[in-house]
N, C-alpha and C positions, 0 to 999 in steps of 0.2 A: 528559316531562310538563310540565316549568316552559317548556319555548322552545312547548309550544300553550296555556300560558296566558298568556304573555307575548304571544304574537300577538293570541291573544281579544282580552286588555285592547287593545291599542292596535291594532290595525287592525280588529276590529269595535265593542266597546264602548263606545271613545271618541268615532268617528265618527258613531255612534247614537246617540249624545245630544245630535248638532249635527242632520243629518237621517238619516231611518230605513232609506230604502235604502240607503247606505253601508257599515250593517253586513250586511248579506248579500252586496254586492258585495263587499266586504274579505275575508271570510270564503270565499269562493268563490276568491278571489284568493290567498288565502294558503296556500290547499287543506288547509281547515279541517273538523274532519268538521262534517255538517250541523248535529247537536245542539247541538255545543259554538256553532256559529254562530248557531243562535235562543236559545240561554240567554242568549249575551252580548248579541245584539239586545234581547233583554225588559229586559233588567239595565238597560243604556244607555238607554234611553229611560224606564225607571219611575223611574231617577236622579232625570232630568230632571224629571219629573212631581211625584214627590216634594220638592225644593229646591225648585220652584215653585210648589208648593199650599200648600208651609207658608211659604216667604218670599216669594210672590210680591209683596205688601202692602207689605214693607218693600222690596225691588227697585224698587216704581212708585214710592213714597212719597220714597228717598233717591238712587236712582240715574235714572230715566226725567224727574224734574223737576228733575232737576239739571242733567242736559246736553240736554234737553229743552223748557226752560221754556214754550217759545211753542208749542209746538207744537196744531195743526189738532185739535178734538175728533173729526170726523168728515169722513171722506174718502172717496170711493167704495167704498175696500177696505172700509173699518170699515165702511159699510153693507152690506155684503155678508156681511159675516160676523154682522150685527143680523140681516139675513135669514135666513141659515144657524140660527142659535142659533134664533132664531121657528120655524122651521121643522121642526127635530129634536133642537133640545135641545142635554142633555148626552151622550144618547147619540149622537145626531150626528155633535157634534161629534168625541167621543170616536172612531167609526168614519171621520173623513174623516180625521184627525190623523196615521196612516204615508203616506197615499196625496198628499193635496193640500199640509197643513201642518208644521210641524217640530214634534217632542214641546214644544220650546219656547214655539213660535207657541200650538198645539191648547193647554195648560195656561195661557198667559195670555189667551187666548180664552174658555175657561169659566171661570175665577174671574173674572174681569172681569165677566162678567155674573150672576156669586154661585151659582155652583154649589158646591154643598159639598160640602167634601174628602172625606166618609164617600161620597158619592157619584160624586163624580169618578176616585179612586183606582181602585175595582172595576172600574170600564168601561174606564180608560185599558189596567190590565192586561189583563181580557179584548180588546181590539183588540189591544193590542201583540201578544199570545202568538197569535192567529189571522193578523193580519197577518208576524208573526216566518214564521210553519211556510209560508203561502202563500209568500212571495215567497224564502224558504229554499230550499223546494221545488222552484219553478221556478227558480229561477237554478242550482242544483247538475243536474235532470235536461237543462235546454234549454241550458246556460251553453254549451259547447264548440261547440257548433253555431251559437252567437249571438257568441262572442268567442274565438273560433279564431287569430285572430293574439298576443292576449295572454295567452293561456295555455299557451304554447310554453316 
């Protein structure tokens, strides 16, 4: 029991909270049952979510204009993401945040443009835990057939 939570933690958990698919690859990898590999994905990523909604402000404030100073208000990226947010929101954003951006990216993404945390928490979860079971899913039933030399 403690050598598959020790994998959880550090081959799905930790990698999910840098980007999302990671933890379902890792867990597939480490032939993880399914379950245990979406709890730890949801875990991993609402971390992130969480440290960032509530210190995101102090992170911009002490650490991005620190080693930052000069930096470009707006770059093509940033407008694109003013689009995106125009567009759909916080829910949106929240739904493109395992597929396109890292839990990291998606959470400074919407408090940046003042989505509030009562608000942004519930959606982040709900995406994480529907994106977790999707791509949990497929990577456990298709993985062997799609990466057949690394799982030997």
């Amino acid at each position: 029991m403690w050598e598959e939570i020790l994998k959880a933690i550090t081959i799905v958990y930790l990698p999910s909270m840098l980007k999302f698919i990671l933890g379902p690859l890792g867990g597939f990898a480490a032939k993880l049952h399914v379950v245990t590999t979406i709890i730890a994905t949801v875990a991993g990523t609402m971390t992130i979510v969480l440290a960032f909604s509530y210190a995101g402000d102090w992170i911009r404030a002490n650490i991005l204009n620190r080693f930052f100073p000069n930096r470009k208000r707006f770059s093509d990226r940033s407008r694109k993401f003013v689009m995106l947010w125009k567009k759909y929101g916080v829910a949106g954003v929240a739904f493109l945040t395992p597929i396109l951006l890292t839990p990291i990216g998606g959470t400074l993404v919407a408090i940046s443009f003042g989505s509030p945390r009562e608000k942004l928490i519930p959606y982040m979860l709900i995406s994480a835990s529907a994106w977790a079971c999707i791509f949990s899913l497929l990577i456990y039933l298709f993985g062997n057939s799609i990466f057949p030399d690394y799982m030997k």
